[in-house]
Short mmCIF file of the C-alpha atoms (twelve columns), coordinates in Angstrom:
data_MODEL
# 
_entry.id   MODEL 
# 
loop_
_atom_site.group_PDB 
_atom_site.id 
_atom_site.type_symbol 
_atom_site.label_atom_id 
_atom_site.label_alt_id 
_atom_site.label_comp_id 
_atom_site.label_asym_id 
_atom_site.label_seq_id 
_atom_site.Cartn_x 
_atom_site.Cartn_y 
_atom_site.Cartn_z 
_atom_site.pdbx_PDB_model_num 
ATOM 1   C CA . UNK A 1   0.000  0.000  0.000   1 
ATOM 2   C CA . UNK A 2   2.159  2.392  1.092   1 
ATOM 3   C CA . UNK A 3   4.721  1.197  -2.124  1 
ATOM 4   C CA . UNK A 4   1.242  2.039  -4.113  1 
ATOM 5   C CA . UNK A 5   1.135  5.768  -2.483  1 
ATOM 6   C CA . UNK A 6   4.823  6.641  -3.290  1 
ATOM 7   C CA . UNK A 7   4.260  5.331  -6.816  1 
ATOM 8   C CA . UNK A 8   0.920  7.481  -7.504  1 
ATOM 9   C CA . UNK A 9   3.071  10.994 -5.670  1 
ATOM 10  C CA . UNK A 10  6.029  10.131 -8.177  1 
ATOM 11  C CA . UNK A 11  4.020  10.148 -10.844 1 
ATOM 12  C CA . UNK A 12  2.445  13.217 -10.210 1 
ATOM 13  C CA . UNK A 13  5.516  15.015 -9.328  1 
ATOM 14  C CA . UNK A 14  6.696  13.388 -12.537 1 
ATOM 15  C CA . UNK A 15  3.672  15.248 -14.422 1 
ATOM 16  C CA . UNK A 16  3.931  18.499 -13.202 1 
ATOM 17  C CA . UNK A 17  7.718  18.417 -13.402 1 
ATOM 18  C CA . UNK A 18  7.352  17.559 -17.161 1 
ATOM 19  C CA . UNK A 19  4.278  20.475 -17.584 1 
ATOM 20  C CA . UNK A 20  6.092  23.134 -15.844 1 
ATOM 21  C CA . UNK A 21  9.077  22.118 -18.641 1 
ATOM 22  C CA . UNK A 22  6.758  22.709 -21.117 1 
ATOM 23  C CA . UNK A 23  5.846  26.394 -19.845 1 
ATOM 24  C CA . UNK A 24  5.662  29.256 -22.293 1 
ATOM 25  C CA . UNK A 25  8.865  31.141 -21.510 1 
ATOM 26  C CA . UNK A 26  8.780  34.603 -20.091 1 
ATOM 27  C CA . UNK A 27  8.122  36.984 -21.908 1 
ATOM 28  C CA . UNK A 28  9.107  39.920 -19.837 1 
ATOM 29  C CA . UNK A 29  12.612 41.625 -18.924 1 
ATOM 30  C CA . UNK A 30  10.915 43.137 -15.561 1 
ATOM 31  C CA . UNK A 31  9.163  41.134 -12.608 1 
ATOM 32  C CA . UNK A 32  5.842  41.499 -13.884 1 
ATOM 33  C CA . UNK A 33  5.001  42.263 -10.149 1 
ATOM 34  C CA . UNK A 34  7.496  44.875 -9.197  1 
ATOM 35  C CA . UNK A 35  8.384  46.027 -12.497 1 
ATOM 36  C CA . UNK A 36  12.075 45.859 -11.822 1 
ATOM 37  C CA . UNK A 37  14.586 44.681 -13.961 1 
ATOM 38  C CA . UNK A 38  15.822 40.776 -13.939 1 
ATOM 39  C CA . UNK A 39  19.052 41.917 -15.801 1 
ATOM 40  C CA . UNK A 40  20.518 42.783 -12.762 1 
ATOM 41  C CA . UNK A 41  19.324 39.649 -10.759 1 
ATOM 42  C CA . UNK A 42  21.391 36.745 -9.795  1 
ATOM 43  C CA . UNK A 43  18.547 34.603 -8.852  1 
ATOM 44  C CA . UNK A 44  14.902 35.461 -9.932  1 
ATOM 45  C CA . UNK A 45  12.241 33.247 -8.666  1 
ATOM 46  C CA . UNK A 46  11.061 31.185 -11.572 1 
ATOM 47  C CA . UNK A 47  7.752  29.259 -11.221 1 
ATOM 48  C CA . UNK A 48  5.345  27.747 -13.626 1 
ATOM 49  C CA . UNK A 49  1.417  28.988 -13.616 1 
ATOM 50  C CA . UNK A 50  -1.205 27.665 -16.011 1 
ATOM 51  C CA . UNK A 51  1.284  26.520 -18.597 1 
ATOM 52  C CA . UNK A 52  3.101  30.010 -17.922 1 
ATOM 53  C CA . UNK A 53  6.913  30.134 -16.945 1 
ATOM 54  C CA . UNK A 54  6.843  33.260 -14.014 1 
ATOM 55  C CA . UNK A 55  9.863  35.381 -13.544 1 
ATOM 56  C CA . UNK A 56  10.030 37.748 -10.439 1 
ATOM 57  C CA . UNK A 57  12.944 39.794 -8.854  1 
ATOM 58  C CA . UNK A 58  11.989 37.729 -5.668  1 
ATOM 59  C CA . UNK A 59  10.397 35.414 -3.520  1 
ATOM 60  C CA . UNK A 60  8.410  37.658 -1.898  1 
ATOM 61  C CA . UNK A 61  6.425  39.206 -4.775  1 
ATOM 62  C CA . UNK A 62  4.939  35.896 -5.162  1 
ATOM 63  C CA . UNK A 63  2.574  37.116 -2.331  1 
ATOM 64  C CA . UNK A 64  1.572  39.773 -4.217  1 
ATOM 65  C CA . UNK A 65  1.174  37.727 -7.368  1 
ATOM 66  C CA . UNK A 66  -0.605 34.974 -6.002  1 
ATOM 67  C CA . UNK A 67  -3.306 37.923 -4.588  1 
ATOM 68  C CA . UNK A 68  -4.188 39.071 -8.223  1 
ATOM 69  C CA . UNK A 69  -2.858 36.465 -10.540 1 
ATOM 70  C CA . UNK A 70  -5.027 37.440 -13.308 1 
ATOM 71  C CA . UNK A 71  -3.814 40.843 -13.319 1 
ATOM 72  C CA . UNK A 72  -0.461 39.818 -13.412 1 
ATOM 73  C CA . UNK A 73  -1.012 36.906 -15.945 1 
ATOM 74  C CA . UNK A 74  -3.105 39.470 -18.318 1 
ATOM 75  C CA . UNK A 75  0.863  41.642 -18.557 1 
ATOM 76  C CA . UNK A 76  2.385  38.534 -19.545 1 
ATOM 77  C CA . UNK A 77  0.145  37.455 -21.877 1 
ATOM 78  C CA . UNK A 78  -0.099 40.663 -23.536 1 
ATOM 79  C CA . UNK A 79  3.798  40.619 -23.533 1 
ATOM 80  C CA . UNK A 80  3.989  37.171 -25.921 1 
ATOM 81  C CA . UNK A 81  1.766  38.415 -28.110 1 
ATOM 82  C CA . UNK A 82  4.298  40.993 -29.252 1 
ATOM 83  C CA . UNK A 83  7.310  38.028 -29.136 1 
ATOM 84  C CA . UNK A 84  9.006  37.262 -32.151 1 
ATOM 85  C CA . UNK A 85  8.530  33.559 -33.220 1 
ATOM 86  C CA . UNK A 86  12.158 31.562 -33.377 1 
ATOM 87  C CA . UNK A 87  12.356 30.790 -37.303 1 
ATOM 88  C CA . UNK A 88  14.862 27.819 -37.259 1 
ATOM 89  C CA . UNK A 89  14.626 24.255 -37.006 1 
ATOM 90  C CA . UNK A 90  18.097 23.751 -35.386 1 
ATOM 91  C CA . UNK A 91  19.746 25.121 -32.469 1 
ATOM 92  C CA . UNK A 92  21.123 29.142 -32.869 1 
ATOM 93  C CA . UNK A 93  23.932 27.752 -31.236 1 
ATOM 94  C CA . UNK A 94  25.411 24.697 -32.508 1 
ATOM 95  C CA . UNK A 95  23.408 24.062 -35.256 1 
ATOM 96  C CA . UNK A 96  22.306 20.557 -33.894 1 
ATOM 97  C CA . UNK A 97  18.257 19.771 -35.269 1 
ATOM 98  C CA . UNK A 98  16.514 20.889 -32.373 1 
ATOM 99  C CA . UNK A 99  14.532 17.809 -30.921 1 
ATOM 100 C CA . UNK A 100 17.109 15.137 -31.469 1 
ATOM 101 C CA . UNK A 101 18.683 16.057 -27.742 1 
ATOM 102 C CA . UNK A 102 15.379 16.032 -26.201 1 
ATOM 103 C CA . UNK A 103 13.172 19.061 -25.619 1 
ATOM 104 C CA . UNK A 104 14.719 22.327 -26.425 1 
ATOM 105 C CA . UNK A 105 15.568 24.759 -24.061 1 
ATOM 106 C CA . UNK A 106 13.038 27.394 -25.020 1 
ATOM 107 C CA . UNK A 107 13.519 31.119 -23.660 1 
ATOM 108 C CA . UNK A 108 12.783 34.246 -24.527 1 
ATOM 109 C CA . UNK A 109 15.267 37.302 -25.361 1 
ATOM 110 C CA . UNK A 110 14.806 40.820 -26.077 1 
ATOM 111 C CA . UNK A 111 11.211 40.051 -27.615 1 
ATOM 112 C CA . UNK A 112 12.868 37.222 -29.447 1 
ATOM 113 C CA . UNK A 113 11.987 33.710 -28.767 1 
ATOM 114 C CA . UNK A 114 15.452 31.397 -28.822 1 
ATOM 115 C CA . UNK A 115 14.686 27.927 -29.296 1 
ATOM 116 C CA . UNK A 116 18.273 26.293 -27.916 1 
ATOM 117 C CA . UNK A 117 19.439 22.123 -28.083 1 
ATOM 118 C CA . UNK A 118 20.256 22.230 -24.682 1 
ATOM 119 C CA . UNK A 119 20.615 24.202 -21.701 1 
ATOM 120 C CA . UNK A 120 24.517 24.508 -21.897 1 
ATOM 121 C CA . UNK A 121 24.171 26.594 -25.078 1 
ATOM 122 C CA . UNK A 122 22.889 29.028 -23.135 1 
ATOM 123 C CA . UNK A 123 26.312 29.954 -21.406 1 
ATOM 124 C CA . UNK A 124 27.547 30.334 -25.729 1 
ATOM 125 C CA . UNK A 125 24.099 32.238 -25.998 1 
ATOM 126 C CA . UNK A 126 25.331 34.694 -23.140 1 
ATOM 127 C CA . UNK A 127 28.395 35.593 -24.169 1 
ATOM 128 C CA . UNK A 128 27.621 36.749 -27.210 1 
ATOM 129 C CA . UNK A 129 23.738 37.489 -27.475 1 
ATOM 130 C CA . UNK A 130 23.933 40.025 -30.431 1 
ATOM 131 C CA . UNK A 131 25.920 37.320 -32.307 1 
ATOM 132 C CA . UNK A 132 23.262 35.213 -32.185 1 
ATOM 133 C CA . UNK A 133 20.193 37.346 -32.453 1 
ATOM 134 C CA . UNK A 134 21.789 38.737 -35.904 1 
ATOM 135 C CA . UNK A 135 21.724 35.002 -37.093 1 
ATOM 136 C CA . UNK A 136 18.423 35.160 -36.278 1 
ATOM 137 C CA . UNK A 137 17.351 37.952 -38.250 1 
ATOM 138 C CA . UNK A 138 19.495 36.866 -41.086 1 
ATOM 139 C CA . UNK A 139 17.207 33.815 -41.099 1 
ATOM 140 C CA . UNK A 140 14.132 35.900 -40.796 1 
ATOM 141 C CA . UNK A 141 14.679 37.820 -44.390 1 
# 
């Protein structure tokens, strides 16, 4: 029985674990509560809500968030609409067919949505961002 119980809570772990992975990235450069800039933070509190990756300076704006959700859920929507879609089939990055490593690491940048092989590409990604955004334009015309 109690073999049964751990089972059941793994898989359900297991299923929100794999749904928050499948979030649609942030759209914003601020905490949507605060309005502050995450450029500058280390370590922004990162949740998923309704299939929604959340980004905020801190833990404790989640309070405030989780008192108007909607409100705060309306700015972020209305941010994606005005992302760019990512226009490749293969990582910026490496150039490996995005897919084949597993899910892409999916984020967005500057209003541009980067569609990555793998979460170590990001550390390329960030050393050179304008590098790979211009590949992305070029792909774009």
């Amino acid at each position: 029985m109690a073999l049964a119980g751990l089972l059941a809570t793994s898989a359900v772990a297991f299923a929100a674990a794999k749904t928050e992975a499948k979030a649609k990235p942030y759209p914003l450069e601020t905490c949507v509560v605060s309005g502050k800039s995450l450029s500058g933070v280390s370590d922004p509190y990162v949740f998923a809500y309704q299939g929604r990756e959340v980004k905020l300076c801190c833990k404790d704006c989640r309070a405030e968030f989780d008192k108007a959700p909607v409100k705060f859920l309306a700015k972020v929507d209305e941010a994606a609409k005005k992302v760019k879609p990512y226009p490749l089939k293969t990582c910026v990055v490496s150039g490996e067919k995005l897919g084949e490593m597993g899910d892409a690491y999916v984020f967005v940048y500057k209003g541009q949505e980067v569609k990555l092989c793998c979460k170590s590409c990001k550390k390329d990604f960030d050393k050179d961002p304008t590098k790979f955004l211009t590949k992305l334009g070029a792909a774009t015309k």
